[in-house]
Structures are given as C-alpha cells and as structure tokens.
C-alpha positions in Angstrom: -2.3 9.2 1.8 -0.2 6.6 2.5 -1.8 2.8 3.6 -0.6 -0.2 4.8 -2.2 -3.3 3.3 -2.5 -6.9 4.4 -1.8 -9.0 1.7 -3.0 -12.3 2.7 -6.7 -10.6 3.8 -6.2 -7.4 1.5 -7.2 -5.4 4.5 -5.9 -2.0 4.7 -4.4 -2.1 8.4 -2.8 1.3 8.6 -2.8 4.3 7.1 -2.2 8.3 7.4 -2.7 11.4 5.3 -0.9 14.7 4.4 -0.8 16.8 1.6 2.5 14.9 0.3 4.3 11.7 0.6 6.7 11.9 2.9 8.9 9.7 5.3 7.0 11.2 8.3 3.4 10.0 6.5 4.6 6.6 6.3 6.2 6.2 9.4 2.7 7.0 11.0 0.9 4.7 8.5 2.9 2.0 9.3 2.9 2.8 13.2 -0.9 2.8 12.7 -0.7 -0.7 11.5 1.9 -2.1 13.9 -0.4 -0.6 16.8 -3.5 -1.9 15.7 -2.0 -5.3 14.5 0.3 -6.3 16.7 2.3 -8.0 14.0 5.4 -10.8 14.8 8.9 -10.1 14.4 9.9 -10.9 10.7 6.8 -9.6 9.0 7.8 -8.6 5.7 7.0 -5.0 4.3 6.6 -4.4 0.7 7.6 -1.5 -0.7 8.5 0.2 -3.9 12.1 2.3 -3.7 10.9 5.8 -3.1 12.8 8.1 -0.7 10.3 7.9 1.9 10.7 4.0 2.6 14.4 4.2 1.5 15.2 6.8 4.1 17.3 6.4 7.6 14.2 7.8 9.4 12.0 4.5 8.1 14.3 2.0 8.3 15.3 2.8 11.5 11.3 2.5 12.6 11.0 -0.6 10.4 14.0 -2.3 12.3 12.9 -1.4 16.0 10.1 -3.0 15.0 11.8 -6.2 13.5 9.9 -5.7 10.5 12.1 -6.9 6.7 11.8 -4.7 4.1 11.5 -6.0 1.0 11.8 -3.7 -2.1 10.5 -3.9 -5.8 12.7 -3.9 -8.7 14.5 -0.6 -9.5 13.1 0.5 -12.7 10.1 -1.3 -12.0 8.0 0.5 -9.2 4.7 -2.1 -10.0 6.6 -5.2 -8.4 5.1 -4.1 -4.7 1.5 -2.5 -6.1 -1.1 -4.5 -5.0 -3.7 -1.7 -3.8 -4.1 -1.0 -8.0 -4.8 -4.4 -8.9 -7.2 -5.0 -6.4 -9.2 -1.9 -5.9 -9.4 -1.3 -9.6 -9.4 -4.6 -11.3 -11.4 -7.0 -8.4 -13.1 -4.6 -5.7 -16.6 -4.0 -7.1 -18.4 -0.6 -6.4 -22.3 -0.1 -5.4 -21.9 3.5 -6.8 -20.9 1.7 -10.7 -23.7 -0.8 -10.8 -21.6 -3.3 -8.9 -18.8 -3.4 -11.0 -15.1 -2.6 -10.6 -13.1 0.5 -11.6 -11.6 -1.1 -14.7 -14.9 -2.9 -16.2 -16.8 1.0 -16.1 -13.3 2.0 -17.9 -13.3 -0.7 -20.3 -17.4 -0.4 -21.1 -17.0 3.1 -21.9 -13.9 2.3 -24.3 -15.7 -0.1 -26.2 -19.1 2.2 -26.5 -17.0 5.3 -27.6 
C-alpha cells in the first residue's frame, strides 16, 4: 500500500495497493490524491529516497503536476515518516480500549 497524507489535517488523501512497492503504486496513489484534491502548483511532496519516488517515471508525474519533491536525509529514511508517529503514537483505537498502538505496546512491556 502506498498513501498520500495531508500533513496539515493528517488526512490520508490518496492511496493505492499492490502486492509490492513500486513506482507504478505510487504514481496511482499520488494521482489518487491530486484527483480528489485538486492541489495548487508548488505543493510540496515528502518523501523518503526509495527508487519508487527517486525514479524518472515519478518525477516526471510529480513535475506535470507542478508538485516539489522534497526528500529526507539519505541515511535517515524517518525524516519524511509521519504516518508512524501519528497512527501509532496519537491515533487511538476503539478495538484497544481507546488507546493508541504504542501505549497497548508499552502496557504490556511494563506487565511482562
């Protein structure tokens, strides 16, 4: 699966699945969110430096879109990672008592 997130409403605008991350899946999760969104020219795209966003095929897509890419760190893929920190550290769950991912990790840490 590959998703597209907003970062200012952390609202997952886009997204697509396969059985691997490729440059065609992110292509069609970013079309998915430049379709629904409509977004300006000069949006800026976060991503980590994997092949799929660092290949001709995206940035091609990314420029006829006038979308910036913006990259994390090389050696430091976590720069661009906000899906983790939210969904597992803030996003609370009805299925674990209304609690998030990481407090159900860190409750059974500390009762082990």
């Amino acid at each position: 699966m590959a998703s597209v997130m907003d970062l200012h409403t952390q609202k997952i605008v886009g997204y697509s699945f396969a059985k691997s991350m490729t440059t065609d899946l992110v292509i069609k999760a970013l079309a998915n969110a430049c379709h629904t969104q409509q977004p300006k020219r000069g949006l800026i795209l976060h991503t980590d430096l994997g092949t799929q966003y660092t290949s001709e095929a995206f940035e091609q897509y990314v420029k006829s879109q006038g979308i910036i890419q913006s990259f994390s760190r090389k050696g430091c893929p976590y720069d661009n990672a906000c899906i983790e920190g939210w969904y597992n550290r803030k996003r609370i769950h009805s299925r674990l008592g209304y609690r998030t991912p990481q407090e159900v990790e860190d409750l059974l840490k500390h009762s082990a």
